[in-house]
Biotite code that builds the C-alpha atoms (Angstrom):
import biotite.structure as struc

atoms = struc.array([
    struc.Atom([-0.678, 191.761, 103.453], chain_id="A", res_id=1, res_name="UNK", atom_name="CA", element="C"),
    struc.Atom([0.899, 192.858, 100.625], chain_id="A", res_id=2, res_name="UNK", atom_name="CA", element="C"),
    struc.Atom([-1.279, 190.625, 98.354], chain_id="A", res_id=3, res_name="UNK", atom_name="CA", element="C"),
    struc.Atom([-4.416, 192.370, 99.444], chain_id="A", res_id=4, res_name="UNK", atom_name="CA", element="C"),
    struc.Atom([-3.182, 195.656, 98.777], chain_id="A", res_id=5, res_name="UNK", atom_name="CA", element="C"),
    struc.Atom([-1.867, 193.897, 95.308], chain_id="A", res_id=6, res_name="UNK", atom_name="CA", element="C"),
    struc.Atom([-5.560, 192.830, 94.522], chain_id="A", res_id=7, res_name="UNK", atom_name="CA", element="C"),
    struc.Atom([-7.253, 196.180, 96.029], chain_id="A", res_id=8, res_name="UNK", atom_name="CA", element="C"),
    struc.Atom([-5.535, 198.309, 93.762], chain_id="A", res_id=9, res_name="UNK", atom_name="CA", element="C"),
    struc.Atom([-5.403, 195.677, 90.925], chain_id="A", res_id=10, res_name="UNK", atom_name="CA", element="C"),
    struc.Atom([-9.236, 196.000, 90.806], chain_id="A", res_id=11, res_name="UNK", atom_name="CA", element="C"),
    struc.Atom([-11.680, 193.129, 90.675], chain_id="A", res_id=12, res_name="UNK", atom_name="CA", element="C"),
    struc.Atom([-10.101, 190.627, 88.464], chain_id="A", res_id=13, res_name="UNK", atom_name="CA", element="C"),
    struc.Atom([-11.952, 188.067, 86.461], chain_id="A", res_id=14, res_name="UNK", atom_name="CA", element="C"),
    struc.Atom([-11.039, 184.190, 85.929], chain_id="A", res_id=15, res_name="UNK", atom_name="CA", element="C"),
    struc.Atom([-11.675, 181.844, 83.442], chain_id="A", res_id=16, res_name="UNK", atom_name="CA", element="C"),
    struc.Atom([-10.508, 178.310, 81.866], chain_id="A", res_id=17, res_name="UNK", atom_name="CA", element="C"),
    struc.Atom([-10.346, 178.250, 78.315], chain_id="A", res_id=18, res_name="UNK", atom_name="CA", element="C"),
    struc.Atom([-9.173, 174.943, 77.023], chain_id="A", res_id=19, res_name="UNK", atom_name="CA", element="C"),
    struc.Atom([-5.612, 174.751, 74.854], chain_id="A", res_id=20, res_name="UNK", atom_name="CA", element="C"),
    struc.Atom([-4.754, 171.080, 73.410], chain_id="A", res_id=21, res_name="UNK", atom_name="CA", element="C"),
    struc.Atom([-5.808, 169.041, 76.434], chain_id="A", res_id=22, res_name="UNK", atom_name="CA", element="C"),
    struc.Atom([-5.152, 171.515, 79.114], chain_id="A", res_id=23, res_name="UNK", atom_name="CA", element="C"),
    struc.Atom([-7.117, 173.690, 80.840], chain_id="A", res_id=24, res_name="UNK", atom_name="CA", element="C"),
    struc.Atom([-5.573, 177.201, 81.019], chain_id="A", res_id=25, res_name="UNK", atom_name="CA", element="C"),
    struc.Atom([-6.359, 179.346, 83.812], chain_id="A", res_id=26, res_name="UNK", atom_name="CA", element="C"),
    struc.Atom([-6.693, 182.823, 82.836], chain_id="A", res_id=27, res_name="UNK", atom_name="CA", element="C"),
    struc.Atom([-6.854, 186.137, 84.973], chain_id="A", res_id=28, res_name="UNK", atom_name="CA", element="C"),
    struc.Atom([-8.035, 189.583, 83.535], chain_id="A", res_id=29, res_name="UNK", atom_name="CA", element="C"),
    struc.Atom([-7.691, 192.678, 85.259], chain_id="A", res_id=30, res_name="UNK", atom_name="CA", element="C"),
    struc.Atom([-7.618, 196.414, 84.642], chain_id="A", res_id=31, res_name="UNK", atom_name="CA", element="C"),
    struc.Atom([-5.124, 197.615, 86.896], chain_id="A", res_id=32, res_name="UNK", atom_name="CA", element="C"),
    struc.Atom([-6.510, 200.984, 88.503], chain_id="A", res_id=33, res_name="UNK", atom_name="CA", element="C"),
    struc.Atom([-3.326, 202.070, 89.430], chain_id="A", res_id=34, res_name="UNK", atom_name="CA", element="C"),
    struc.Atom([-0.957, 201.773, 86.455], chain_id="A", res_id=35, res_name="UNK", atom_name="CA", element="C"),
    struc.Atom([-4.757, 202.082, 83.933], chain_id="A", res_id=36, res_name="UNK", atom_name="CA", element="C"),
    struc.Atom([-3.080, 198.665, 82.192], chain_id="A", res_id=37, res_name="UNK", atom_name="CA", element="C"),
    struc.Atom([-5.012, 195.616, 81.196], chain_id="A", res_id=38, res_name="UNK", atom_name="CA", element="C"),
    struc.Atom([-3.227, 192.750, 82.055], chain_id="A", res_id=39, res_name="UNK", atom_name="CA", element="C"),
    struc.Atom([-4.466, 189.043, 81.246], chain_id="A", res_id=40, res_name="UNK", atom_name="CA", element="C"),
    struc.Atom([-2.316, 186.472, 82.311], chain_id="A", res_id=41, res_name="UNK", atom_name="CA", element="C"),
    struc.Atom([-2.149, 182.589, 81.514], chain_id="A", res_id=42, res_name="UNK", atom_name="CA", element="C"),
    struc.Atom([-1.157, 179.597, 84.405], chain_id="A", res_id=43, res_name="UNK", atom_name="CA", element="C"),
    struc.Atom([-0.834, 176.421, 82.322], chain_id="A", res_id=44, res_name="UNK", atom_name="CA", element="C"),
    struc.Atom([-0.343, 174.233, 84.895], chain_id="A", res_id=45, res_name="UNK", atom_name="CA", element="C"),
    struc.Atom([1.423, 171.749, 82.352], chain_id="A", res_id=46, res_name="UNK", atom_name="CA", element="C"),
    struc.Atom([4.356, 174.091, 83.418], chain_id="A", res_id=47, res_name="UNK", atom_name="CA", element="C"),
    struc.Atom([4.506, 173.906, 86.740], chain_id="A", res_id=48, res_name="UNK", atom_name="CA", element="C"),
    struc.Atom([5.894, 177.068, 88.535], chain_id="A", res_id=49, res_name="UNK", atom_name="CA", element="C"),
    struc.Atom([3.499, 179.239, 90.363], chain_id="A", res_id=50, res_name="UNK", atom_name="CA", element="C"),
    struc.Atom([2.405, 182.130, 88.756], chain_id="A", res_id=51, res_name="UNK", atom_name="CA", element="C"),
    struc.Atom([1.765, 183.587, 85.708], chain_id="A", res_id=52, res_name="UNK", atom_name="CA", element="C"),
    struc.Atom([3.469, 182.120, 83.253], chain_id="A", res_id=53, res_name="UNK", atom_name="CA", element="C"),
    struc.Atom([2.991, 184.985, 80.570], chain_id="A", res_id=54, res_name="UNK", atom_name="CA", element="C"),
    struc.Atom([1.037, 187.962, 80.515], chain_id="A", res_id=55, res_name="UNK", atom_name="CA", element="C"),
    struc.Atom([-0.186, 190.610, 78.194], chain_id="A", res_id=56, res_name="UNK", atom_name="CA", element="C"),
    struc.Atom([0.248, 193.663, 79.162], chain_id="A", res_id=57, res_name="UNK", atom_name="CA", element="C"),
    struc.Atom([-1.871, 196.581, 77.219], chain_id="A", res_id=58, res_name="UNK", atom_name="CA", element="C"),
    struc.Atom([-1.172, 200.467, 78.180], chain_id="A", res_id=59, res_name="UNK", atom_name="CA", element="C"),
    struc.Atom([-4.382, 202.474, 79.338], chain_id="A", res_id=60, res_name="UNK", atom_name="CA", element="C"),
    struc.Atom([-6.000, 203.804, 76.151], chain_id="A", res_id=61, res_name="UNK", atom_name="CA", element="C"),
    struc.Atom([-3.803, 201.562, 74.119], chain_id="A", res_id=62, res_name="UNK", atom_name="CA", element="C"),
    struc.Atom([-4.399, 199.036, 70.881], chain_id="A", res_id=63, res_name="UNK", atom_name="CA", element="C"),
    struc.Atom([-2.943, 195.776, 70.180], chain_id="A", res_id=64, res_name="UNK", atom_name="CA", element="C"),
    struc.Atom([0.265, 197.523, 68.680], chain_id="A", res_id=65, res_name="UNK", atom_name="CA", element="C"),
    struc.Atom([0.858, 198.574, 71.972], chain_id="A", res_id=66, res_name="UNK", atom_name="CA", element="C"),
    struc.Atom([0.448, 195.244, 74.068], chain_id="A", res_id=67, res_name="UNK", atom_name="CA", element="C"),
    struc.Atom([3.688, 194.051, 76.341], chain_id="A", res_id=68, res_name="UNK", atom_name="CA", element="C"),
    struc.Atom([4.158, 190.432, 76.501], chain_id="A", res_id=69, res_name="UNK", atom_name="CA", element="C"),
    struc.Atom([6.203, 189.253, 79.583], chain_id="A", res_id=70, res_name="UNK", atom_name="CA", element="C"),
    struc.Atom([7.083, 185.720, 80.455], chain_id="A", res_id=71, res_name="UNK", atom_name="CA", element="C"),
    struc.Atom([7.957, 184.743, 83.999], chain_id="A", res_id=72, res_name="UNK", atom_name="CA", element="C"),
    struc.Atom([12.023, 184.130, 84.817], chain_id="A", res_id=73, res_name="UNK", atom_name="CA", element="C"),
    struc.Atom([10.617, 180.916, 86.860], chain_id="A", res_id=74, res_name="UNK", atom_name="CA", element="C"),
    struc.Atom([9.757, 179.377, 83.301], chain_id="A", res_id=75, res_name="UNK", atom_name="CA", element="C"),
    struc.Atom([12.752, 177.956, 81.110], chain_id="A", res_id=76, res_name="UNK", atom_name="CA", element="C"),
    struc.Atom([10.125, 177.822, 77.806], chain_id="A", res_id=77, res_name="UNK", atom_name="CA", element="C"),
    struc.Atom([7.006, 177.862, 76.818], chain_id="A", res_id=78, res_name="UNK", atom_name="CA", element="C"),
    struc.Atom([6.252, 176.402, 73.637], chain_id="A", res_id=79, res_name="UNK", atom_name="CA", element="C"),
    struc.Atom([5.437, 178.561, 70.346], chain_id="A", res_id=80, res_name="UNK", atom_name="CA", element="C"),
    struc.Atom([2.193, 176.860, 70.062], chain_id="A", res_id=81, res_name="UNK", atom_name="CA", element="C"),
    struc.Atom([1.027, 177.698, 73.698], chain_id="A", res_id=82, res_name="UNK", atom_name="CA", element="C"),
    struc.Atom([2.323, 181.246, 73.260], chain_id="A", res_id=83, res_name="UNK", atom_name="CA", element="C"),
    struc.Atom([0.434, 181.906, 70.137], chain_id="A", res_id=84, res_name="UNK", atom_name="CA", element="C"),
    struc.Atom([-2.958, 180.428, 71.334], chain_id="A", res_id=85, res_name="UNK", atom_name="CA", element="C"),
    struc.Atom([-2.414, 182.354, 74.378], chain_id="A", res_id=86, res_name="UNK", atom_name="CA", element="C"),
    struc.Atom([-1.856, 185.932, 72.057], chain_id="A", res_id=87, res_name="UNK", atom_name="CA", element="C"),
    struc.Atom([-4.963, 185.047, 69.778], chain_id="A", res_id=88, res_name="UNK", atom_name="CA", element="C"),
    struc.Atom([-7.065, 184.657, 73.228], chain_id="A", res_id=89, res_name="UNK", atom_name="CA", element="C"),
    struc.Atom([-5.812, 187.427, 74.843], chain_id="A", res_id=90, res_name="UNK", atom_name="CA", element="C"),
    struc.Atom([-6.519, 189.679, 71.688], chain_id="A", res_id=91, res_name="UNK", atom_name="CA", element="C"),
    struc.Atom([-9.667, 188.374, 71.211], chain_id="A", res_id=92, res_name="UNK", atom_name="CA", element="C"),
    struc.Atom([-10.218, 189.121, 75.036], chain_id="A", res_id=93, res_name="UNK", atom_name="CA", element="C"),
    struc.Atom([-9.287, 192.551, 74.861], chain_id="A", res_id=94, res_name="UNK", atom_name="CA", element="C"),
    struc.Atom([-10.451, 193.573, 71.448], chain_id="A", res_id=95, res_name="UNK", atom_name="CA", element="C"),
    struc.Atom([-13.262, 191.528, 71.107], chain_id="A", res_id=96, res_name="UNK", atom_name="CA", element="C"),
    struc.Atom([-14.879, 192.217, 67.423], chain_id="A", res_id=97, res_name="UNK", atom_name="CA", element="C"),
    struc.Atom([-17.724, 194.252, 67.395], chain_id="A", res_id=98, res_name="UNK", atom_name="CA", element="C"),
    struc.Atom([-21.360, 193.002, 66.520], chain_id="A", res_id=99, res_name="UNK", atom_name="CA", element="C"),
    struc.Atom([-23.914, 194.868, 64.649], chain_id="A", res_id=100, res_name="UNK", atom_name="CA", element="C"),
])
């Protein structure tokens, strides 16, 4: 029960598979109505534990200088590589560059 009150006030997330080395990395994105955040997390199933593995937190009405990162206790490491393709995603996700 608690995971459909979770996803109603969560909002209606989105999910994706973008590709990292020869993975493919589930992604979630959500704009939390309750807390205003944007959250997009990243299950790399290379890892193992359920869950997120890492999310990116960004504050309502905040930039990229604002963004959170959190990495789940469940996970020992995550490599630099993984976390750095998963920052340049997210960014790009959240900030995507505008077009004339």
């Amino acid at each position: 029960m608690s995971n459909v009150f979770n996803q109603l006030l969560a909002g209606k997330p989105s999910m994706r598979k973008r590709t990292f080395g020869d993975r493919e990395i589930a992604i979630v994105d959500v704009d939390d109505a309750s807390s205003g955040e944007h959250i997009i997390e990243f299950h790399d199933p290379a890892i193992g534990s359920a869950g997120a593995h890492l999310a990116v937190v960004i504050p309502e009405g905040g930039d990229w200088g604002d963004a959170l990162v959190s990495v789940s206790p469940r996970v020992n490491e995550i490599s630099a590589a993984f976390v750095t393709w998963s920052l340049e995603t997210a960014r790009a996700m959240a900030f995507p560059p505008a077009t004339p």
